[in-house]
mmCIF entry with sequence, helices, sheets and N, C-alpha, C, O atoms, coordinates in Angstrom:
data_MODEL
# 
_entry.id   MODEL 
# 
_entity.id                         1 
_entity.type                       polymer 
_entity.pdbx_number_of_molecules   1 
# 
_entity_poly.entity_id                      1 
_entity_poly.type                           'polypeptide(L)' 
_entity_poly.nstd_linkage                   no 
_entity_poly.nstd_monomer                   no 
_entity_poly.pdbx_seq_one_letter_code       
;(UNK)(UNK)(UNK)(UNK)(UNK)(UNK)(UNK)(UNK)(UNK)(UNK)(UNK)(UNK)(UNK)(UNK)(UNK)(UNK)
(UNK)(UNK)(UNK)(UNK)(UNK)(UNK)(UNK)
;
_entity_poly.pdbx_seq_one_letter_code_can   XXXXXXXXXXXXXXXXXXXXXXX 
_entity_poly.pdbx_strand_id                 A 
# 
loop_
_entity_poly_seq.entity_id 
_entity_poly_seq.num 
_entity_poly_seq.mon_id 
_entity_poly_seq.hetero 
1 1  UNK n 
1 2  UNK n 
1 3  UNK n 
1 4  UNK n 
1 5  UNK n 
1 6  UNK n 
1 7  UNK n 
1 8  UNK n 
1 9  UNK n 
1 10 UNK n 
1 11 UNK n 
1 12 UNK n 
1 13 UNK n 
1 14 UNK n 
1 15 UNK n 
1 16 UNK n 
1 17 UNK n 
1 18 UNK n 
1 19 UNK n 
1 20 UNK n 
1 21 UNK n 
1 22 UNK n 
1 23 UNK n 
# 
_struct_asym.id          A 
_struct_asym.entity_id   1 
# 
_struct_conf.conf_type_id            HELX_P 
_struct_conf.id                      HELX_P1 
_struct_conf.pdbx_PDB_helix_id       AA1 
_struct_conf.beg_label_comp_id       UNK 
_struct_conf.beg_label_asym_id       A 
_struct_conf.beg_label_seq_id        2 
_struct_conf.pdbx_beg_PDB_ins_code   ? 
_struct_conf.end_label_comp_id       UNK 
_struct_conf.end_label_asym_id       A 
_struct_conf.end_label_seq_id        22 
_struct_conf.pdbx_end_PDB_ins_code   ? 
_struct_conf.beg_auth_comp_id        UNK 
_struct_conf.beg_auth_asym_id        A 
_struct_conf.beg_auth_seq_id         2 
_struct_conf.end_auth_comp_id        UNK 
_struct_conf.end_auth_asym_id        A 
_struct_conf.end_auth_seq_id         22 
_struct_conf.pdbx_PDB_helix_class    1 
_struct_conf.details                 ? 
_struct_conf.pdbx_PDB_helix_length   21 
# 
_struct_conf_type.id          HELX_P 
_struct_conf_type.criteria    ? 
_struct_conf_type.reference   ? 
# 
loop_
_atom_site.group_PDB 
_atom_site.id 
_atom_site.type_symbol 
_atom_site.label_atom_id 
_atom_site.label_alt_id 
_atom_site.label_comp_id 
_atom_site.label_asym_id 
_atom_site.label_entity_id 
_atom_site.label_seq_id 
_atom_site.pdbx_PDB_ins_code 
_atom_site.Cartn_x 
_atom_site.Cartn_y 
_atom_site.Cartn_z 
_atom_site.occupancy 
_atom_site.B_iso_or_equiv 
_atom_site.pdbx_formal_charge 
_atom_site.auth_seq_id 
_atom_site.auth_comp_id 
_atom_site.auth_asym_id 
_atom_site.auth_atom_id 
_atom_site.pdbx_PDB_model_num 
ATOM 1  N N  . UNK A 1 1  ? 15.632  -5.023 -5.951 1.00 0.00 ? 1  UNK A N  1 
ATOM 2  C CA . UNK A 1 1  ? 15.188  -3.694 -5.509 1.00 0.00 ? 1  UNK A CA 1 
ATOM 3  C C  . UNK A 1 1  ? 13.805  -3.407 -6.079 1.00 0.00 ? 1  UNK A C  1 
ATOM 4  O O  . UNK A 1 1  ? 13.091  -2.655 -5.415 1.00 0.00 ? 1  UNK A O  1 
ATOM 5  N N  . UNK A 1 2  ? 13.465  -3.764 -6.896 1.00 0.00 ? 2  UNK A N  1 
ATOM 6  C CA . UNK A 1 2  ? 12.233  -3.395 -7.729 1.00 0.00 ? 2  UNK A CA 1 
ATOM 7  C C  . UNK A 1 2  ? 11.212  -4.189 -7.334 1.00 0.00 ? 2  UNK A C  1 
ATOM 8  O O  . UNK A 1 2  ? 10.056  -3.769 -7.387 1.00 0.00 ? 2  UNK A O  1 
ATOM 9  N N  . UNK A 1 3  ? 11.466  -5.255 -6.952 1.00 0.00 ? 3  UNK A N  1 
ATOM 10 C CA . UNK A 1 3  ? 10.890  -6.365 -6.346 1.00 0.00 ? 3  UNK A CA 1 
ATOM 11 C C  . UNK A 1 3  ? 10.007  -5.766 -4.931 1.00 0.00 ? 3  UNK A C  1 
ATOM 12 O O  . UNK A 1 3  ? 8.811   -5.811 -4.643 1.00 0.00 ? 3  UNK A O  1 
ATOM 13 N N  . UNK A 1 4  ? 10.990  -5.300 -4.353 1.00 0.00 ? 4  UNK A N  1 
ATOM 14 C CA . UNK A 1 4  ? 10.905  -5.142 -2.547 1.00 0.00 ? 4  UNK A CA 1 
ATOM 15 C C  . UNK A 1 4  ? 9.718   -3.722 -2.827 1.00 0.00 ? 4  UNK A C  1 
ATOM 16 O O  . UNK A 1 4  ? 8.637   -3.612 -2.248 1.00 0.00 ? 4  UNK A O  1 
ATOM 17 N N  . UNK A 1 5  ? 10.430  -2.488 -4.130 1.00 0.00 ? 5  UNK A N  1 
ATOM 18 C CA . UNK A 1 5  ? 9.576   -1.715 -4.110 1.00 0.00 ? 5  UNK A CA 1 
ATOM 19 C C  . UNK A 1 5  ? 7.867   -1.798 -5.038 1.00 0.00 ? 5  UNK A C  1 
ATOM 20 O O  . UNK A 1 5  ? 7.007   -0.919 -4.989 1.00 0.00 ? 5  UNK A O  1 
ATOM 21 N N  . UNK A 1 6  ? 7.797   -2.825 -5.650 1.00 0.00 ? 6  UNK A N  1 
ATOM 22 C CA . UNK A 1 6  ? 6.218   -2.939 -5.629 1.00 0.00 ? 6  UNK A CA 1 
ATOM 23 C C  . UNK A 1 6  ? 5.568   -3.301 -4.783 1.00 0.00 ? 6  UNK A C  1 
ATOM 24 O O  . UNK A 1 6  ? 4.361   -3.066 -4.727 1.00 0.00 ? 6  UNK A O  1 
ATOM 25 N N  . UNK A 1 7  ? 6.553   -4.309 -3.470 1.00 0.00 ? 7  UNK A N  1 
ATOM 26 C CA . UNK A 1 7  ? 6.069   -4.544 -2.287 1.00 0.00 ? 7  UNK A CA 1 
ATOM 27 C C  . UNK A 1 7  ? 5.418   -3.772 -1.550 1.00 0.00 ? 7  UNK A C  1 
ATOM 28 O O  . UNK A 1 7  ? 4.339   -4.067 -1.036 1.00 0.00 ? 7  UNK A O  1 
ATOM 29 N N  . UNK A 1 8  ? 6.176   -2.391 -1.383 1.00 0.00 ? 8  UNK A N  1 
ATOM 30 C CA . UNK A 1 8  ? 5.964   -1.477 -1.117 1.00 0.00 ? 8  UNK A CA 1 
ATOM 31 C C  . UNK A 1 8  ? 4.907   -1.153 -1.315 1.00 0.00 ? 8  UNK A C  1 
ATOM 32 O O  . UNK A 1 8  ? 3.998   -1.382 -0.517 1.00 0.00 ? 8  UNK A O  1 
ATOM 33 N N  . UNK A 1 9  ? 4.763   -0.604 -2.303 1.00 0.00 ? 9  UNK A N  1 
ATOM 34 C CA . UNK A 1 9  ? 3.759   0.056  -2.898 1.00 0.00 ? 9  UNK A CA 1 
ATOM 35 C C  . UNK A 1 9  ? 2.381   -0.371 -2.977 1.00 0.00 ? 9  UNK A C  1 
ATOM 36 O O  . UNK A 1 9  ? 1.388   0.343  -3.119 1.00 0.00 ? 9  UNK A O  1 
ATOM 37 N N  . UNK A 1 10 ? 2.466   -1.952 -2.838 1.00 0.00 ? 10 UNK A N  1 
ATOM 38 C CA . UNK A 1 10 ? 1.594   -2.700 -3.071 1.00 0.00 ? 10 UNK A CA 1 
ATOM 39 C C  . UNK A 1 10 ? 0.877   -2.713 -1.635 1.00 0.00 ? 10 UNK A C  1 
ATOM 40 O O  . UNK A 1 10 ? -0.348  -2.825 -1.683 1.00 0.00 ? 10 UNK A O  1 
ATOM 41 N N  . UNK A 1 11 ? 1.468   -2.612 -0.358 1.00 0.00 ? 11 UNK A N  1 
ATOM 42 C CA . UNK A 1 11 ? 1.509   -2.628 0.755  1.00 0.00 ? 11 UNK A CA 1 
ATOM 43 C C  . UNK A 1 11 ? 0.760   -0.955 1.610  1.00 0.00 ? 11 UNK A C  1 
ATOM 44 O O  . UNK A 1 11 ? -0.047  -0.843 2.534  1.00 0.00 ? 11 UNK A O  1 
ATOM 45 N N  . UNK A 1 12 ? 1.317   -0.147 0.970  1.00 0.00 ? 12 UNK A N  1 
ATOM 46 C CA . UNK A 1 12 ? 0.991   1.717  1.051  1.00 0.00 ? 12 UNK A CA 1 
ATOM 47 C C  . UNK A 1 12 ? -0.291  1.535  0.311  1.00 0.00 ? 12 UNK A C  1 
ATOM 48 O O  . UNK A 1 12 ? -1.217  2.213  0.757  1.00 0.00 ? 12 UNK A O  1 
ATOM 49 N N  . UNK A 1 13 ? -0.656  0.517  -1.071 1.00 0.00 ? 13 UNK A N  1 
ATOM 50 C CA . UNK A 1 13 ? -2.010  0.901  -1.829 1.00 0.00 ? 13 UNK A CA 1 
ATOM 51 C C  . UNK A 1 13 ? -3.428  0.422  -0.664 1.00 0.00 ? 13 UNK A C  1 
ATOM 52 O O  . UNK A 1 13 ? -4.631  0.667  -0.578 1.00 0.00 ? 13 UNK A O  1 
ATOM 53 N N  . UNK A 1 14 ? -2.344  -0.426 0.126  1.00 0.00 ? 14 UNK A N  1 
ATOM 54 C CA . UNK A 1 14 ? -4.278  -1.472 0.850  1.00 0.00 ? 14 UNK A CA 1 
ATOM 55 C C  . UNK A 1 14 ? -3.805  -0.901 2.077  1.00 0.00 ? 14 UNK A C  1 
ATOM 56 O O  . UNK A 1 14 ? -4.518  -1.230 3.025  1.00 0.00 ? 14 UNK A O  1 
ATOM 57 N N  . UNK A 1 15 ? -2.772  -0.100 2.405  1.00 0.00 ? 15 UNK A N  1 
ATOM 58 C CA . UNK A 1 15 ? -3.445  0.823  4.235  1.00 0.00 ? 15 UNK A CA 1 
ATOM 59 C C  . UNK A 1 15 ? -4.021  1.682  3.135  1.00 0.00 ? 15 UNK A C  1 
ATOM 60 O O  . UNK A 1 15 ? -5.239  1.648  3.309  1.00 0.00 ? 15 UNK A O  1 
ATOM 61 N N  . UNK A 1 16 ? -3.752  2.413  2.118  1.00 0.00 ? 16 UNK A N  1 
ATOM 62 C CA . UNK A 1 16 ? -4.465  4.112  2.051  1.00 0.00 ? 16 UNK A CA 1 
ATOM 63 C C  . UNK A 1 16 ? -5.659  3.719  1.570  1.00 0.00 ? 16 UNK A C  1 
ATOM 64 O O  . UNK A 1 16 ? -6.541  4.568  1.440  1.00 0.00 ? 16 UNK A O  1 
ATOM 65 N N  . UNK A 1 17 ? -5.973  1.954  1.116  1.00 0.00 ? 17 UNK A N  1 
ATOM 66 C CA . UNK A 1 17 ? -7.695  1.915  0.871  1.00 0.00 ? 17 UNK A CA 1 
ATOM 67 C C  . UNK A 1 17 ? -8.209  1.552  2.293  1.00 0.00 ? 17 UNK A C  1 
ATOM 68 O O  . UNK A 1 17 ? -9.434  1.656  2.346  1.00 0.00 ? 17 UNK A O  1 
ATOM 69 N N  . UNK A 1 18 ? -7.683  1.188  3.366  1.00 0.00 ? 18 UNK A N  1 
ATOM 70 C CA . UNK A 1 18 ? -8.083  0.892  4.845  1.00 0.00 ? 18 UNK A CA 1 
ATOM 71 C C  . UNK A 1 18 ? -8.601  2.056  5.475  1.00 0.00 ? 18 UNK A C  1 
ATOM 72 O O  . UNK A 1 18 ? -9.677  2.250  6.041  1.00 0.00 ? 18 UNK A O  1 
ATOM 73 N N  . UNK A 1 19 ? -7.231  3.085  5.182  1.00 0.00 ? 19 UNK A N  1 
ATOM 74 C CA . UNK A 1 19 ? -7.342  4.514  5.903  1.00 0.00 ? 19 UNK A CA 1 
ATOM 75 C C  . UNK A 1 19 ? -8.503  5.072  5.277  1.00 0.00 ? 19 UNK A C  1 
ATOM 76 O O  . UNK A 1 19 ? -9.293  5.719  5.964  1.00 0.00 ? 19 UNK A O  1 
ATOM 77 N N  . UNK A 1 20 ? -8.771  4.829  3.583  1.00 0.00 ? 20 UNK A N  1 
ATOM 78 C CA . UNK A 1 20 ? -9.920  5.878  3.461  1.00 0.00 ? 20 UNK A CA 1 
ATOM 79 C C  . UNK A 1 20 ? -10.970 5.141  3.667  1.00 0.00 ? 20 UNK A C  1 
ATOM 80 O O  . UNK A 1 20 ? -11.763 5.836  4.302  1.00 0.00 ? 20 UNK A O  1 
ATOM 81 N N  . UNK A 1 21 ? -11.604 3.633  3.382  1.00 0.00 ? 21 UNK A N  1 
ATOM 82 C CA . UNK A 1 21 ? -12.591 3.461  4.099  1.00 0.00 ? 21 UNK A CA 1 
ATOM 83 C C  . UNK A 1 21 ? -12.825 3.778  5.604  1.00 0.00 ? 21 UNK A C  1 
ATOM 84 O O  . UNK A 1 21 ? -13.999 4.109  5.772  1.00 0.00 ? 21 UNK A O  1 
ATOM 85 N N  . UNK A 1 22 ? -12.111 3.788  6.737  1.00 0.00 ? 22 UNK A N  1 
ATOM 86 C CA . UNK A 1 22 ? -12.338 3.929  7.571  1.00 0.00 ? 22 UNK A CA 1 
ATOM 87 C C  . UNK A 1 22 ? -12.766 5.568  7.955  1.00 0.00 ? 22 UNK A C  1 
ATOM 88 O O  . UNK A 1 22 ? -13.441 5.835  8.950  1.00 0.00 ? 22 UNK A O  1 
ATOM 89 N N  . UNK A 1 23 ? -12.317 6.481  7.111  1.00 0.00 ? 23 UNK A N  1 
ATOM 90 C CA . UNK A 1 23 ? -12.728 7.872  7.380  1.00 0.00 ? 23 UNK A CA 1 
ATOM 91 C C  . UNK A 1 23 ? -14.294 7.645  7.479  1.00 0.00 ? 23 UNK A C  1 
ATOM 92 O O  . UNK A 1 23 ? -15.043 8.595  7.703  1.00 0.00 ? 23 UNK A O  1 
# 
């Protein structure tokens, strides 16, 4: 479980640096 959720997280950190470069 902890595994899957740094995945996560790790995954949410490089769209929300995608999303804000792209603003």
């Amino acid at each position: 479980v902890r595994q899957q959720y740094e995945s996560v997280a790790t995954k949410n950190l490089q769209e929300a640096e995608e999303w804000y470069k792209s603003k």
